[in-house]
N, C-alpha and C positions, 0 to 999 in steps of 0.2 A: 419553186420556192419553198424551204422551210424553214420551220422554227427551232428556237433553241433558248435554253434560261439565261436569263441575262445574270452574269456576276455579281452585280450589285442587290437587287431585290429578288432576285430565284422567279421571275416570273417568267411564263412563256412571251416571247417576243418574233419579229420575224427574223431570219438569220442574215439579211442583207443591211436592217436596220443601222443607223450611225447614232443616233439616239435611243435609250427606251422609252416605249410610252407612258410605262405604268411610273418611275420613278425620277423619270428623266433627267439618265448620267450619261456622257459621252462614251458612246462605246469603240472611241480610236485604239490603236494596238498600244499605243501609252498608257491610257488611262487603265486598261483591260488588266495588260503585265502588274503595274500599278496594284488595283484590286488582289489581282492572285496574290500579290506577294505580302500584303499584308491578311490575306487569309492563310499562309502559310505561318504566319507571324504567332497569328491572331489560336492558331491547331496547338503551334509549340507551345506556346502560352500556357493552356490547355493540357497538356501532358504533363508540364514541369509541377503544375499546382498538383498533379494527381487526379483529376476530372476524371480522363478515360486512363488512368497507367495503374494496370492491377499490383502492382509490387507496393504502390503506396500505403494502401489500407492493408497490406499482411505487415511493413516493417513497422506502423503506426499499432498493428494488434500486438506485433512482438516486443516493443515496446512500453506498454501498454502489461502484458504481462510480466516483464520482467521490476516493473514497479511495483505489481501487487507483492511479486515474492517477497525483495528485498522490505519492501517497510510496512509490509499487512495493514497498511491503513486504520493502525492504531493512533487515537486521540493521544496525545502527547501525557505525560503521567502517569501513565496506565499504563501495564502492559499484561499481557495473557499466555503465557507459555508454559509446557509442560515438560518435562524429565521422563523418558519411558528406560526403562530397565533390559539391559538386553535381553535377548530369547531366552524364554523359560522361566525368567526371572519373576517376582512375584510382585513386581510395580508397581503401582497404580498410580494411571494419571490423573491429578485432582483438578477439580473442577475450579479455580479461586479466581477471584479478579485481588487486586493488588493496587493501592495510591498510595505514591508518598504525599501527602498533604501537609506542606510547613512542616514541623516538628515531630509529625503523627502522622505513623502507617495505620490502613487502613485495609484490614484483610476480611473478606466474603468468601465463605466458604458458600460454593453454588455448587454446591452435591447434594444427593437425596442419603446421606449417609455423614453421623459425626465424626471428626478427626477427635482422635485421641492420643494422649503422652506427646505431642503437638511440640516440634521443636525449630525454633524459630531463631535464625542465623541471617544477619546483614555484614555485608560486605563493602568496605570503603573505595574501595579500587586501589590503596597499595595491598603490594602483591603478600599473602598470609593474613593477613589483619584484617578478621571476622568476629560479630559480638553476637553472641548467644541467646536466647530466653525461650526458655519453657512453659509452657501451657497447658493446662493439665486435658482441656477437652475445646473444641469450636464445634458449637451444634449444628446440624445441618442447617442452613439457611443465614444463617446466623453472621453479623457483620460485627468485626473485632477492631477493635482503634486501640492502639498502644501509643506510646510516647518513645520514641528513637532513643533517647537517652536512658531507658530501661534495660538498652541494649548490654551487656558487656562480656569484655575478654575475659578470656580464662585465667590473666592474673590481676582481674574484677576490675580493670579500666573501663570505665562506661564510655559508650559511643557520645560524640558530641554533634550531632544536628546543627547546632550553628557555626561550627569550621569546617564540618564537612557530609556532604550530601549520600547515601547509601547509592551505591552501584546497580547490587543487587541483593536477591532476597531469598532465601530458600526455604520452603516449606516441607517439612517429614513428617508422617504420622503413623499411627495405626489403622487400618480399616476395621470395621467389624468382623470381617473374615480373618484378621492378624496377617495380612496384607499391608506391604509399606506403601504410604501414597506421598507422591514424591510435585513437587513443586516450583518453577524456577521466574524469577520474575525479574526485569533488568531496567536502567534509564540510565540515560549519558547524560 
């Protein structure tokens, strides 16, 4: 006579047994089949959620990365983007954060160096129609609030903030080294 695990609680039992002792389920070829097939059930189960199925957690990482690309988990308002110059070119990407807040943008230069001759262009989103202003200097550190409506075209239309909201933003300057340092900030 031997032993063998019974199906229902994995304990050793005898293998002639029709009862087990430890949990006591009917061990007829009914009930037996029965148990398997909802352990078969019980595995799939188990697979489908990803438990043991390694493709789960790679298509949950690639996923997972392909959100950080697309929307870099910027706070909505805000946005932090740079313009780099092609090769060779003498670019520099500047350090800014950027808020449109109500009426008034709100520009941080976060460089260890001031922008100078500082030329300051918002864009509505129709296509050509950009408003202008210039600034003579943003000190390093230094956090700049302007009024939207200071903004204007070249045939001296000022922007209007309350019919319509800036697209985008573009920041140009000088560096101290007479390097241009270049800026681009966007909200939909």
């Amino acid at each position: 006579m031997g032993t063998e695990k019974c199906p229902f609680c994995g304990q050793e039992i005898d293998a002639e047994a029709t009862r087990c002792f430890f949990c006591g389920a009917k061990l007829d070829e009914g009930s037996v089949e029965k148990r398997l097939e909802q352990l078969y059930i019980q595995e799939d189960r188990r697979l489908i959620r990803g438990v043991d199925n390694p493709v789960v957690p790679k298509v949950v990482a690639v996923l997972i990365l392909i959100y950080v690309v697309l929307f870099h988990g910027e706070p909505a308002g805000e946005r932090s983007s740079a313009v780099i110059g092609p090769p060779g070119s003498s670019t520099v990407r500047l350090n800014a954060k950027v808020t449109f807040a109500g009426a008034q943008l709100i520009i941080s230069n976060n460089d260890s160096f001031d922008w100078e001759s500082v030329k300051l262009e918002i864009s509505s989103g129709v296509f050509g129609e950009s408003f202008g202003l210039s600034v003579p200097k943003i000190s390093a550190g230094q956090t700049y609030a302007v009024e939207a409506a200071e903004f204007r075209r070249k045939d001296g239309a000022r922007f209007d903030p309350a019919s319509t909201r800036p697209q985008k933003l573009w920041i140009r300057c000088d560096t101290p080294e007479k390097e241009n340092g270049s800026y681009v900030a966007g909200w939909k």
